[in-house]
MIMARLO-617381 format. One record per residue (C-alpha): x, y, z; residue in three letters. Coordinates in steps of 0.1 Angstrom, whole numbers. Example, Ala and Ser with C-alpha at 12.3 -4.5 7.8 and 13.67 -1.06 7.14 Angstrom:
2
+-------+-------+-------+-----+
:  east : north :    up : res :
+-------+-------+-------+-----+
:   123 :   -45 :    78 : ALA :
:   137 :   -11 :    71 : SER :
+-------+-------+-------+-----+
***
This chain:
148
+-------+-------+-------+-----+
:  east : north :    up : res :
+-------+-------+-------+-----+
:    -5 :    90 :  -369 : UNK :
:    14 :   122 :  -354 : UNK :
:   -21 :   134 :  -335 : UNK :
:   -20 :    96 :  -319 : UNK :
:    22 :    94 :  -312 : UNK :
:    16 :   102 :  -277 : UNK :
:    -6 :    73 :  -273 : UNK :
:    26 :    53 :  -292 : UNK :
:    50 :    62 :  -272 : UNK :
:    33 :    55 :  -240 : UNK :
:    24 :    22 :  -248 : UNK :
:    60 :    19 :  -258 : UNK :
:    71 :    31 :  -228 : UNK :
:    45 :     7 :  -208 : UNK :
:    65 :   -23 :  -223 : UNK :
:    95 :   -11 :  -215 : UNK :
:    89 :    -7 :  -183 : UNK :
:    75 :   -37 :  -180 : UNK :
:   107 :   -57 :  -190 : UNK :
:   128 :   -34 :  -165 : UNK :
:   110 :   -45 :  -138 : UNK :
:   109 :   -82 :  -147 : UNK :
:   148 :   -76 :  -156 : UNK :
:   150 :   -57 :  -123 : UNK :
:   134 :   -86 :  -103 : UNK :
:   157 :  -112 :  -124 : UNK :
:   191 :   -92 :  -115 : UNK :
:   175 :   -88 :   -75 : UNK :
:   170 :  -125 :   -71 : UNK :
:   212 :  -130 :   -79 : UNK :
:   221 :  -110 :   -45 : UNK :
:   225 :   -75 :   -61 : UNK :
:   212 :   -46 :   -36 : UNK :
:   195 :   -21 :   -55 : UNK :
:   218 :     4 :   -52 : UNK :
:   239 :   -15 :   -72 : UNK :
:   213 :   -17 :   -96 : UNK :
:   207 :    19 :   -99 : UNK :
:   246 :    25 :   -94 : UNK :
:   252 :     8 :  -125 : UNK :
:   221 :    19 :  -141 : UNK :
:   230 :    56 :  -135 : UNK :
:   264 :    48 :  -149 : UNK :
:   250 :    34 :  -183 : UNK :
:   224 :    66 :  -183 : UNK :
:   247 :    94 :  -178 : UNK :
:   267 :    90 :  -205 : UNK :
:   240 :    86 :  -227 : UNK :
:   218 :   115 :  -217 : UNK :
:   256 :   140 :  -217 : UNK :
:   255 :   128 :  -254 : UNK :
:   222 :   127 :  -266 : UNK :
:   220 :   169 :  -250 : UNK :
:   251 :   173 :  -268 : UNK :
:   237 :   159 :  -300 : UNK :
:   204 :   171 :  -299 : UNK :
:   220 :   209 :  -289 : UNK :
:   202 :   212 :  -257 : UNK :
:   234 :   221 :  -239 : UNK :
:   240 :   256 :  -239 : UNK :
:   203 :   268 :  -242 : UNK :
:   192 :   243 :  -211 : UNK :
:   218 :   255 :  -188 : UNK :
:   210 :   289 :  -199 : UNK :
:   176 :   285 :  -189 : UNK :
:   184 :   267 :  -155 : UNK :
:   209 :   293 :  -142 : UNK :
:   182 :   323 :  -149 : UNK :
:   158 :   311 :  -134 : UNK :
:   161 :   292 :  -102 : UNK :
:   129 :   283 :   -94 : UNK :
:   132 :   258 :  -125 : UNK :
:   167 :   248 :  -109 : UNK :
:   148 :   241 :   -78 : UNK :
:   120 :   221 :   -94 : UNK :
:   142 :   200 :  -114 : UNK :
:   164 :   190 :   -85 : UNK :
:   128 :   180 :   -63 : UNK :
:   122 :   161 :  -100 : UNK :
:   152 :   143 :   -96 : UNK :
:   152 :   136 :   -62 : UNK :
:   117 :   123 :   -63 : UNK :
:   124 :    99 :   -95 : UNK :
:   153 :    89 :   -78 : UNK :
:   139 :    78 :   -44 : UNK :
:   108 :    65 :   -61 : UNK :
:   129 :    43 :   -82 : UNK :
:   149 :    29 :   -50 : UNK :
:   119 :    25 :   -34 : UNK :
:   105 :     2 :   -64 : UNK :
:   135 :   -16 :   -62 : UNK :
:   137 :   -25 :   -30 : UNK :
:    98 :   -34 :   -26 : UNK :
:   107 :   -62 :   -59 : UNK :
:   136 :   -74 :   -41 : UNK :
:   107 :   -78 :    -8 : UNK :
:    81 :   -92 :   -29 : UNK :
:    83 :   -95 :   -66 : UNK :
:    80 :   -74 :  -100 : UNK :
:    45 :   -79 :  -107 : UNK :
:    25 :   -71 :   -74 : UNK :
:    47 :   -43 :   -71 : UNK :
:    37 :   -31 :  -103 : UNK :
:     2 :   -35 :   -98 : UNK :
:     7 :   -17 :   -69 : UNK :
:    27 :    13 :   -82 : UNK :
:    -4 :    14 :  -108 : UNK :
:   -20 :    40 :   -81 : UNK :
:     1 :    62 :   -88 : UNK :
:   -24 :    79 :  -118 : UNK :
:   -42 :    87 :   -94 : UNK :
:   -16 :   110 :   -70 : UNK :
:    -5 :   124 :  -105 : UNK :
:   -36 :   138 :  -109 : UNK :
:   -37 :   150 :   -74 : UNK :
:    -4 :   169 :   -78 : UNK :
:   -14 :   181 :  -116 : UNK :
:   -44 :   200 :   -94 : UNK :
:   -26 :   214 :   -67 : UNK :
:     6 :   223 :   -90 : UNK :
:    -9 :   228 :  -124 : UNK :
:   -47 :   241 :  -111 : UNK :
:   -58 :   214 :  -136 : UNK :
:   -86 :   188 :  -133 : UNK :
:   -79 :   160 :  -152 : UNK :
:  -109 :   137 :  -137 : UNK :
:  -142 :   129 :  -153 : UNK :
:  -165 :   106 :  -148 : UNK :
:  -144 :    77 :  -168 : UNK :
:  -115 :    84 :  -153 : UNK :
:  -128 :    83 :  -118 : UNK :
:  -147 :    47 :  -127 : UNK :
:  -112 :    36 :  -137 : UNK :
:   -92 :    52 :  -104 : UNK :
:  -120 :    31 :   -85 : UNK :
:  -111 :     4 :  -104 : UNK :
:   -73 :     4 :   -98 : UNK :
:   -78 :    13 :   -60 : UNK :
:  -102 :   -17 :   -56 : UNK :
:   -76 :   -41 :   -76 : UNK :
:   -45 :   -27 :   -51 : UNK :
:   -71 :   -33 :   -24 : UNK :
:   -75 :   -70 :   -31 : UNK :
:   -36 :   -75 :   -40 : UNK :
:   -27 :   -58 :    -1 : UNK :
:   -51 :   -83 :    17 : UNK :
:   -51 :  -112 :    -4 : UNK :
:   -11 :  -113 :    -9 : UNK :
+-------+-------+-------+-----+
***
């Protein structure tokens, strides 16, 4: 079970998502703009998060690690600047169009993962399977851009 969680907790994580962008397409479609919707979701979140690191002790020894090394400072605020406009930009292409062929849509993004993981990480994470399955995802966005 513990040599599978990952597997677990990304399927977990898949269904999750799932409902927050049907819930996110839902709370769009009564007039919200999505910064309201991250506005509030941020609000919820950063509470939570300030007491789960305070909980879990990952206070002192995370800002400890942040402040001597600020290459790891700068990376995290890229990281958060990234997820953040990423997330607005999801947001505001459901308000345009709707949860689903957005998500279908976002499912590319595999695919620039890996291309970052090789120019950040020097890592190849493609084989032949995974390449028959990026074709597969880029043909499918293909037929949802010109048949939508």
């Amino acid at each position: 079970m513990v040599a599978h969680l990952w597997i677990y907790l990304a399927l977990s994580a898949s269904v999750l998502w799932g409902l927050g962008y049907a819930m996110s397409e839902k709370v769009l479609n009564t007039g919200l703009h999505p910064s309201i919707v991250m506005l509030t979701t941020a609000s919820i979140t950063l509470p939570l998060f300030i007491f789960l690191a305070f909980y879990l002790d990952q206070v002192k020894p995370g800002i400890a690690l942040l402040s001597s090394n600020p290459k790891l400072l700068g990376m995290m605020l890229i990281n958060a600047v990234c997820i953040l406009i990423g997330s607005y930009l999801i947001l505001v292409a459901i308000n345009l169009k709707n949860a689903t062929l957005v998500n279908v849509v976002e499912l590319t993004y595999p695919l620039f993962t890996a291309l970052f993981a090789y120019f950040l990480l020097k890592e190849v994470q493609f084989n032949q399977w995974t390449f028959i399955g990026a074709a597969f995802v880029i043909t499918g966005v293909g037929i949802i851009a010109f048949k939508s």
